[in-house]
C-alpha positions as CSV (number, residue, x, y, z in Angstrom):
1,X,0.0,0.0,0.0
2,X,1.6,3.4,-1.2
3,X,0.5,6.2,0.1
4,X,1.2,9.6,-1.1
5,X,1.0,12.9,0.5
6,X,1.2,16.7,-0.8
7,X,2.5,19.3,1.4
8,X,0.7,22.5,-0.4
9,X,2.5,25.9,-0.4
10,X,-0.2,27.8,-1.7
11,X,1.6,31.5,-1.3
12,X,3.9,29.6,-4.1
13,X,1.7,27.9,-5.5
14,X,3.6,24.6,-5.2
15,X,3.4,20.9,-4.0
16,X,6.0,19.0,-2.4
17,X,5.3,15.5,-2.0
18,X,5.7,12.9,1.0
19,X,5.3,9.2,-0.4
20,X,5.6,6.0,1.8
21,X,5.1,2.1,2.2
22,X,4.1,2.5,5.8
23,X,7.9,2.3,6.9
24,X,10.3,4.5,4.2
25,X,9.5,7.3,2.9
26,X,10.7,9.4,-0.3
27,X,10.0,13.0,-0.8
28,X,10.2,15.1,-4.0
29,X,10.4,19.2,-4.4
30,X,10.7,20.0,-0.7
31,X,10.4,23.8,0.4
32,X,12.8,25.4,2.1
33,X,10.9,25.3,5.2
34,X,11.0,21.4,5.7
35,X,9.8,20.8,9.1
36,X,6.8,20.6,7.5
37,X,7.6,17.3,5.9
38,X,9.4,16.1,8.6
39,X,6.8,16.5,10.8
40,X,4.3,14.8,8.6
41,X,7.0,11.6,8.4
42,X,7.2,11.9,12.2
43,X,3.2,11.4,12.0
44,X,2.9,8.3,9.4
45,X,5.7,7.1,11.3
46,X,8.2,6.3,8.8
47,X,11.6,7.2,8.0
48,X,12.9,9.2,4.6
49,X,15.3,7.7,2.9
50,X,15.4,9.4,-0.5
51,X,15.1,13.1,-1.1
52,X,14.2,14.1,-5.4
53,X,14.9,17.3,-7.2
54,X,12.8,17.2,-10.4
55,X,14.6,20.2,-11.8
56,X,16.9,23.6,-10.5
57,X,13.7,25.2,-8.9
58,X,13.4,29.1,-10.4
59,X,10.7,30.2,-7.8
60,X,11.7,29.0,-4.5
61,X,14.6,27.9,-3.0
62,X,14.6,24.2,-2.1
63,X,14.9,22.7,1.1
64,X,16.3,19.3,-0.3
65,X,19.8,19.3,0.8
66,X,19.5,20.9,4.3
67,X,16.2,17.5,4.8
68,X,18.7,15.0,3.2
69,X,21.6,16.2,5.6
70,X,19.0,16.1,8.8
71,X,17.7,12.7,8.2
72,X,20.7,11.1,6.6
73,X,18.7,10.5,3.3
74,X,20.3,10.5,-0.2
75,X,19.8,13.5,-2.2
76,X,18.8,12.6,-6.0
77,X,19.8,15.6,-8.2
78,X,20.3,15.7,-11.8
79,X,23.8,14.0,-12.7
80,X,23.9,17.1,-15.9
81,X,22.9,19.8,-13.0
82,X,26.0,21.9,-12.4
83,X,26.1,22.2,-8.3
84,X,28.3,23.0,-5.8
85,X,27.1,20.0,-3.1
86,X,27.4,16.7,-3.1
87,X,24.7,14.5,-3.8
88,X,23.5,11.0,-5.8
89,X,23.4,11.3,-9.4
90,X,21.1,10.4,-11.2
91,X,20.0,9.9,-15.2
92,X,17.6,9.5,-17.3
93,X,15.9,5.2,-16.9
94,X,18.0,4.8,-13.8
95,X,15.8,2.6,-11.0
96,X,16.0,3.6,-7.3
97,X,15.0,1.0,-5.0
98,X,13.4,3.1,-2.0
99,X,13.3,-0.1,0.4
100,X,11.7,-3.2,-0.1
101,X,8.7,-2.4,-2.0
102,X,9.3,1.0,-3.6
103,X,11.0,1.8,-7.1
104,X,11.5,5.1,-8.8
105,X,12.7,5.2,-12.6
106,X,14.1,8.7,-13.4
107,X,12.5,9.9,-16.5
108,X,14.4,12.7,-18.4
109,X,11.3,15.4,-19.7
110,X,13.1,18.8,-20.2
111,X,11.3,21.4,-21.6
112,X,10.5,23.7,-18.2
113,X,14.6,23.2,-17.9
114,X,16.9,21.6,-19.7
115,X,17.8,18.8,-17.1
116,X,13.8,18.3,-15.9
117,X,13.7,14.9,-14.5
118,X,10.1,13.6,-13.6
119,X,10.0,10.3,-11.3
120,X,7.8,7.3,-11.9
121,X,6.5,5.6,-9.3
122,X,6.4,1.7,-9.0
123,X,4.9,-0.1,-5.7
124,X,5.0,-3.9,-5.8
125,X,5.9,-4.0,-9.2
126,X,3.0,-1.9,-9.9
127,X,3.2,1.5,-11.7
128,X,1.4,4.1,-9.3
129,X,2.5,7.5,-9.8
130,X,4.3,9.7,-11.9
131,X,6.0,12.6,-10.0
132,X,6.1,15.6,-12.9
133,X,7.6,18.4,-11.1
134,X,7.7,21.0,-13.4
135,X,6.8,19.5,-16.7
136,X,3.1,17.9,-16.7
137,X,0.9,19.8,-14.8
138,X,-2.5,19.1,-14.6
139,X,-4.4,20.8,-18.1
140,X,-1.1,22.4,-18.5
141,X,2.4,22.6,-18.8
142,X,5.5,24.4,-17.1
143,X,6.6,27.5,-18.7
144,X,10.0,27.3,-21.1
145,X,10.9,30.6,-20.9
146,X,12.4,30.9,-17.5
147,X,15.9,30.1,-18.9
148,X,15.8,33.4,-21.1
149,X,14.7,34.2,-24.5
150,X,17.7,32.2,-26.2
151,X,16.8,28.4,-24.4
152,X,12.8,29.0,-25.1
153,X,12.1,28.0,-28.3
154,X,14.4,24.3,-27.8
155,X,12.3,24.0,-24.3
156,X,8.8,24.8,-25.3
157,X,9.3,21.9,-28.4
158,X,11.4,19.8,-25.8
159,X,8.0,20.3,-23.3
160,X,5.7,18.6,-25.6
161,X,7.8,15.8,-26.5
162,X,8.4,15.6,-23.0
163,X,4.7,14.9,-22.2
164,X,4.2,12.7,-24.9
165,X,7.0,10.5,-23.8
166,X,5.0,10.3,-20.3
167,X,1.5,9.8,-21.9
168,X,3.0,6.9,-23.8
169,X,5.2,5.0,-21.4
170,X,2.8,5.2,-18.8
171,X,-0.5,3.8,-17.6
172,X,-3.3,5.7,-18.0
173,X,-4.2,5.1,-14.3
174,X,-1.1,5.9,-13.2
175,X,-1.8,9.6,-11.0
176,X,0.1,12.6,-11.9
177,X,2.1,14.5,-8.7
178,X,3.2,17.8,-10.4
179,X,5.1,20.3,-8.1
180,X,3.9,23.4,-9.7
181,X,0.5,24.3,-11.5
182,X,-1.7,25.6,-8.5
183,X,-0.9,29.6,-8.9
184,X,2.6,28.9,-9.7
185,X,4.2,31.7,-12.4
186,X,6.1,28.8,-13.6
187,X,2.6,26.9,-15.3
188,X,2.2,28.2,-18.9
189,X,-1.2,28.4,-18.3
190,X,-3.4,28.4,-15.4
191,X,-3.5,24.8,-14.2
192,X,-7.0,23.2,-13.7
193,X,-8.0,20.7,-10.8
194,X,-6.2,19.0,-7.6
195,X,-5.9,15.7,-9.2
196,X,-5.7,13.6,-12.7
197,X,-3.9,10.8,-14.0
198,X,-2.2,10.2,-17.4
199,X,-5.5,9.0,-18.7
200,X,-7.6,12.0,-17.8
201,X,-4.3,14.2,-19.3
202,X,-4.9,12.6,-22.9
203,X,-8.2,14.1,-23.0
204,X,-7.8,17.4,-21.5
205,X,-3.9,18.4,-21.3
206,X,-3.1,20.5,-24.6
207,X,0.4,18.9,-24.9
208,X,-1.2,15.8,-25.5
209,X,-4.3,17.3,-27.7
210,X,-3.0,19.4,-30.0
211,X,-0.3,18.7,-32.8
212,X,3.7,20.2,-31.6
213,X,2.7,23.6,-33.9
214,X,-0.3,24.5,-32.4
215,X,0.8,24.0,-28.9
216,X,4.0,25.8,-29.2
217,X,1.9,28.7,-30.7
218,X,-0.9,28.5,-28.0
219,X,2.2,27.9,-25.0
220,X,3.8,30.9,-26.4
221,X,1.0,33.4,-26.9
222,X,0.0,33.0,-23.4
223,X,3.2,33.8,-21.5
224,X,3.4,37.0,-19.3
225,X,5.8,38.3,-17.3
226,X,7.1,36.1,-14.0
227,X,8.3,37.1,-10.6
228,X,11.7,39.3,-10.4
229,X,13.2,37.5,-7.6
230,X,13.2,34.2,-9.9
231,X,16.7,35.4,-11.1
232,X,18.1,34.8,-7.9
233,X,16.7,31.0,-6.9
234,X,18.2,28.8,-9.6
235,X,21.9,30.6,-8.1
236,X,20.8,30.0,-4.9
237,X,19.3,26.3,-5.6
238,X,23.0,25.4,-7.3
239,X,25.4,26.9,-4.7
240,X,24.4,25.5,-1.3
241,X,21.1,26.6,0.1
242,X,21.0,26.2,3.9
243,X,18.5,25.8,6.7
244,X,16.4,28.0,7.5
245,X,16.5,30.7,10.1
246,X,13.0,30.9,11.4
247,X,14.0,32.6,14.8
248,X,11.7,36.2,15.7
249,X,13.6,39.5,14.6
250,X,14.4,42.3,17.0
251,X,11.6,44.0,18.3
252,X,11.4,47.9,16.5
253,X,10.5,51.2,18.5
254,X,8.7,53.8,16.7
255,X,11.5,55.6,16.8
256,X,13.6,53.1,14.9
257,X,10.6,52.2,12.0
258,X,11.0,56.3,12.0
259,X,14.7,56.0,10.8
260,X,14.2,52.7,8.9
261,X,11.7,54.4,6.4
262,X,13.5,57.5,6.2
263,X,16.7,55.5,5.2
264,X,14.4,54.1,2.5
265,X,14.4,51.2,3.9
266,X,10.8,49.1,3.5
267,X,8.6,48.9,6.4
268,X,5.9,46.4,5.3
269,X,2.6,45.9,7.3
270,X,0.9,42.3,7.3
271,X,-2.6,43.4,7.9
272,X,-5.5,43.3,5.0
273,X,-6.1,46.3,2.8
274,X,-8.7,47.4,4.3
275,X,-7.4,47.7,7.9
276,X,-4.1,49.6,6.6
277,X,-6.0,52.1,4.2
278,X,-8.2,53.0,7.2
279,X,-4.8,54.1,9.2
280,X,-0.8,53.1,8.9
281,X,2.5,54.1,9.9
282,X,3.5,57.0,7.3
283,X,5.4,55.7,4.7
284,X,4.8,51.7,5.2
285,X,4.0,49.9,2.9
286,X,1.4,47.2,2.4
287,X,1.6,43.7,1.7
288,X,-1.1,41.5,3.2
289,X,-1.2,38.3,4.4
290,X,-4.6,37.2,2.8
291,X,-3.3,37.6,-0.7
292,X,0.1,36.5,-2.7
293,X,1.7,38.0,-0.1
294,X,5.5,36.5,-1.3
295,X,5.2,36.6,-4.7
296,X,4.4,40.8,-5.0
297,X,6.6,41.6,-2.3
298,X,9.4,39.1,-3.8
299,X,8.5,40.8,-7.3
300,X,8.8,43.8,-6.0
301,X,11.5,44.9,-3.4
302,X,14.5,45.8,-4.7
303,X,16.6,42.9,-4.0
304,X,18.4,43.2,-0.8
305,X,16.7,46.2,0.6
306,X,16.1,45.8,4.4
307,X,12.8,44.8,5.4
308,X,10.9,45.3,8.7
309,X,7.8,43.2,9.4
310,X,4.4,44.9,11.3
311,X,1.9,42.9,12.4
312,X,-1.2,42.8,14.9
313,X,0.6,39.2,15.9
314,X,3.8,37.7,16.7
315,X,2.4,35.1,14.9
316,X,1.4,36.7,11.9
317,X,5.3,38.1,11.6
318,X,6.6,34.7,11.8
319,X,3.8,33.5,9.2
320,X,5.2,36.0,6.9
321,X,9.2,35.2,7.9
322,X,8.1,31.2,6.7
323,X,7.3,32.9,3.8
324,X,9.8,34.8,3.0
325,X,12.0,32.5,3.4
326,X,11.0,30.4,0.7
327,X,12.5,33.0,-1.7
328,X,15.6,33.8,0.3
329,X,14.5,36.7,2.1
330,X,16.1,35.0,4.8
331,X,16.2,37.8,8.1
332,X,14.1,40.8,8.2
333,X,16.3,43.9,10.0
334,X,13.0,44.0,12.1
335,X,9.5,43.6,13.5
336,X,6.9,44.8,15.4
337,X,3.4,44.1,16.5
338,X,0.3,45.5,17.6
339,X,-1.6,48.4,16.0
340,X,-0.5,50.9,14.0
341,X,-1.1,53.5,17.1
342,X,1.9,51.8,18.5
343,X,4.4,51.9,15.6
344,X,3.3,55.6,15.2
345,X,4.6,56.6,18.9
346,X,2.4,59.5,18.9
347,X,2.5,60.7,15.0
348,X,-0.4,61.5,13.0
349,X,-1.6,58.1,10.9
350,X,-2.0,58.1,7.2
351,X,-5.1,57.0,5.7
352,X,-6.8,56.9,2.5
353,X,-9.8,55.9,0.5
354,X,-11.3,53.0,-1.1
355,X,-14.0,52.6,-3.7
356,X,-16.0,50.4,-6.0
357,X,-16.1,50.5,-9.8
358,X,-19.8,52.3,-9.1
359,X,-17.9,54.7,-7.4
360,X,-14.7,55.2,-10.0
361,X,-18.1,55.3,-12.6
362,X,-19.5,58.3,-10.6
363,X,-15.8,60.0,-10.0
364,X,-15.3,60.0,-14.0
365,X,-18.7,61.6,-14.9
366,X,-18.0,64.9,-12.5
367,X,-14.0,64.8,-12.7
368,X,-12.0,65.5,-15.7
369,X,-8.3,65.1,-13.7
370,X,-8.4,62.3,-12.0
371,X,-6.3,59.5,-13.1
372,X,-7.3,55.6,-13.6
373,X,-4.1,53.7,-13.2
374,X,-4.7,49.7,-14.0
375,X,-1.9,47.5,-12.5
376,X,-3.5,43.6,-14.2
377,X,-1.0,41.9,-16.5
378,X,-1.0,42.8,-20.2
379,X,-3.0,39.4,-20.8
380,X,-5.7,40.6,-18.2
381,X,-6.0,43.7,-20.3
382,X,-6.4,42.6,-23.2
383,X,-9.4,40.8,-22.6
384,X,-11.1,44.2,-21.3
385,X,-10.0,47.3,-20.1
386,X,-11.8,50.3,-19.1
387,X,-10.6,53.4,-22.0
388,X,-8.3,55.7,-21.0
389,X,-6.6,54.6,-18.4
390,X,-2.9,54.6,-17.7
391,X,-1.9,51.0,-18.1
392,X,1.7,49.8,-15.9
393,X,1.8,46.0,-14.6
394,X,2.0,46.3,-10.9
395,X,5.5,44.5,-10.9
396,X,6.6,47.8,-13.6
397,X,5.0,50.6,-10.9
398,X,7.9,50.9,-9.2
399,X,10.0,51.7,-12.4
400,X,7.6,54.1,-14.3
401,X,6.4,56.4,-11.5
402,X,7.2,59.3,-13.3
403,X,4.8,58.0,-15.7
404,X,1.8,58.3,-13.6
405,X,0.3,61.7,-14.6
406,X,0.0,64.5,-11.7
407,X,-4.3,64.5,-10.3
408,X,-5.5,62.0,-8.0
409,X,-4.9,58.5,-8.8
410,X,-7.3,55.5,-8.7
411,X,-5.6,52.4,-8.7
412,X,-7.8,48.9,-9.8
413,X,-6.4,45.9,-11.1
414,X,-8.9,42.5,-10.8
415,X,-10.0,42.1,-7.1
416,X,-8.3,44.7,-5.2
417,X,-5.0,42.8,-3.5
418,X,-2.8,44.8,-6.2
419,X,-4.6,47.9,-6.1
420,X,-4.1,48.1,-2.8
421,X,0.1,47.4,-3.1
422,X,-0.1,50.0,-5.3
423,X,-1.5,52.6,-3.4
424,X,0.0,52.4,-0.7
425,X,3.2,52.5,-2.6
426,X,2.5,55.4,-4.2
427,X,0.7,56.9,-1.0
428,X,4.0,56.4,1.0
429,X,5.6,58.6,-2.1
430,X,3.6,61.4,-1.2
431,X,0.2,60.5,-4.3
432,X,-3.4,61.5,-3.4
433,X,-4.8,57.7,-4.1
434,X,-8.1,55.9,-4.1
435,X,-7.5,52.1,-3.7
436,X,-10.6,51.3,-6.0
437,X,-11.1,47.7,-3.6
438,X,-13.7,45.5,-6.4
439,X,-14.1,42.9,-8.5
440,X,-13.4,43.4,-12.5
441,X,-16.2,42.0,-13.0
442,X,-18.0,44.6,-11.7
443,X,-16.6,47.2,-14.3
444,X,-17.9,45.1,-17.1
445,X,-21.1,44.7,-15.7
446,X,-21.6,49.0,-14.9
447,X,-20.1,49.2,-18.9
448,X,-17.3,51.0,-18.2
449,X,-15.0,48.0,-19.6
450,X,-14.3,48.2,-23.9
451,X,-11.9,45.5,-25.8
452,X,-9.5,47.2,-27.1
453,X,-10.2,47.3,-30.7
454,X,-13.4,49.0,-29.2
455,X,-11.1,51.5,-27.1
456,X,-11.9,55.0,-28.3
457,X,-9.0,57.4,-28.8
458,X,-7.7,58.2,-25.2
459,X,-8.4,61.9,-24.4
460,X,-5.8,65.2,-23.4
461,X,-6.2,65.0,-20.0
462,X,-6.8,60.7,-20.0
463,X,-3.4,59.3,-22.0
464,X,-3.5,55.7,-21.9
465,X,-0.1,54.4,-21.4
466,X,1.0,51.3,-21.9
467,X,4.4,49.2,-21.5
């Protein structure tokens, strides 16, 4: 009986997986942060013996050598991945016995890397599972352009052979592990469902639908941009990525956020958007926990920049600190917690306001100067997009805030987590902002929204800008 179990990182929008016998164990993909695997071997009861890397992760750096090294497992890393550890080789058909009942055959299916290995699962002789890592995802497939623009065109064609070689050495009942595909940046496409097996993938999964032309074309024409902070895990996953530090920061004064911001240093507080538009510390910033709070903040910060964490909680600091860490944002400078009355130490709290599209509807039928500033992705955009408005990609804000025209700025994007980043950033710079705090859908539904061949010509005083 094989039983396999996924360890979801849902800020990442990974899987890590935990499979056993009832007595050994193997795990593929861990997170840096692998006391959570660990402790669910500690609660089966068995012991890990093997450790897989399917690939050189590029968004998260992988807790795989530091596990192997605490439980005296082997570490299986591509033989062809250039690393600066030790650990087992392996290649493409090589069997792994993983004690008496367990066998993993190394398949070699590059396309999201060059050197993508996906692991196929045998128990009693019995083909199970097929561990796909970065490669088959479920109605998907990992993205080939993570590499840079000279290795994409060889992945994306080496992707679909790639799946094809699974569909047709495999079982059709044999369940399909991915590691990314559930919010990941590194799926193609937006993954569909929690589970499937090579069977239900021949019916659904473009790679295995469509001829190698027409996926390549429908692969490539959906790509956006990914996270900034990629550029620094592959580095960081072929040097020698370490344990975790997970201990609390020092505890900030008010006095000493005071000096941190003015040093431009970022001060970030945890809480929702609505809590911190209603009052925060001048010149924090706002990154909260009940949305991709790693991924904008990862995409965002310059790399390096000190970071102190506020939040109601001890807890919710060392919440965000797990997260962080994932990326190699490994000590914050700071913390504190409580309210921001307490990190203010007696100044005067900023605050500003949040709307609905009805109200951005009602604000541009009595107000010529303000300013509509959508953060989506250019593939959000292009489905819909309200005319007009000044069009930068949250992760581009930062870069381009010259090109924000002066007036009062309401920022949207699809559900109100960016908008919110955005205006406090640009709040904390000194903007008059409206964090317009709504669904999309809304917009289309009050007919503000226009494709854009229907976009009329953006006014004087309304330039639509776009990168």
């Amino acid at each position: 009986m094989i039983t396999v179990l996924p360890v979801e990182t849902p800020g990442l929008g990974d899987r890590t997986y935990l499979a056993h016998d009832g007595s050994v164990a193997l795990v593929i993909d861990p997170q840096r942060d692998y006391d959570r695997v660990t402790a669910l071997a500690d609660a089966a009861g068995v012991r890990i013996t093997h450790v897989f890397e399917t690939h050189i992760h590029n968004d998260y750096v992988t807790g795989g050598l530091s596990l192997a090294r605490e439980v005296g497992a082997q570490y299986l890393v591509n033989a062809d991945d250039e690393v600066s550890y030790e650990r087992t080789p392996v290649r493409d058909g090589q069997v792994i016995e993983v004690g008496d009942t367990l066998r993993v055959r190394a398949i070699h299916t590059p396309g999201h890397t060059h050197t993508h290995l996906s692991y196929a699962l045998q128990a009693d002789g019995e083909q199970v599972a097929v561990f796909t890592g970065g490669s088959l995802l479920y109605g998907t497939t990992g993205r080939p352009d993570l590499l840079g623009p000279d290795h994409t065109d060889i992945l994306v064609r080496a992707q679909w052979h790639s799946a094809r070689r699974l569909a047709d050495e495999l079982p059709d009942e044999t369940a399909v592990y991915p590691t990314h595909g559930f919010g990941s940046f590194c799926s193609a496409t937006q993954a569909t469902g929690l589970a499937s097996t090579i069977g239900q993938e021949k019916l659904t999964n473009t790679a295995l639908t469509a001829d190698e032309e027409a996926y390549v074309a429908q692969l490539l024409a959906g790509l956006d941009a990914y996270p900034a902070y990629y550029a620094h895990m592959g580095p960081a996953n072929s040097g020698e990525p370490g344990k975790p530090d997970l201990s609390a920061p020092s505890v900030a004064d008010p006095a000493e956020l005071r000096r941190r911001i003015e040093a431009g240093e970022w001060v970030v507080d945890l809480r929702d958007r609505t809590a911190f538009a209603a009052g925060h510390l001048a010149g924090s910033l706002n990154f909260g926990l009940d949305g991709q709070f790693v991924t904008y903040l990862g995409w965002l910060i310059p790399w390096g920049t000190p970071l102190t964490l506020l939040g109601e909680s001890a807890a919710d600091v060392a919440e965000a600190q797990r997260e962080l860490v994932r990326i190699g944002i490994d000590r914050p400078a700071a913390m504190a917690t409580g309210g921001p009355g307490d990190w203010a130490g007696g100044e005067l709290l900023a605050a500003y306001e949040r709307a609905t599209f009805g109200g951005l509807k009602e604000a541009l039928a009595g107000d010529d100067d303000l300013v509509v500033l959508d953060v989506r992705r250019h593939q959000e955009r292009d489905e819909a997009h309200i005319p007009g408005t000044v069009h930068i990609p949250i992760h581009e804000v930062p870069g381009r805030l010259e090109e924000i025209p002066a007036g009062r700025v309401w920022v949207h994007c699809a559900g109100g987590y960016r908008a919110g980043v955005v205006a406090a950033l640009l709040h904390a710079r000194g903007r008059d902002v409206v964090a317009v705090d709504d669904s999309f859908d809304n917009a289309r539904d009050l007919g503000l929204c226009a494709l854009p061949s229907e976009t009329p010509a953006p006014s004087d005083n309304r330039q639509e800008i776009n990168a």
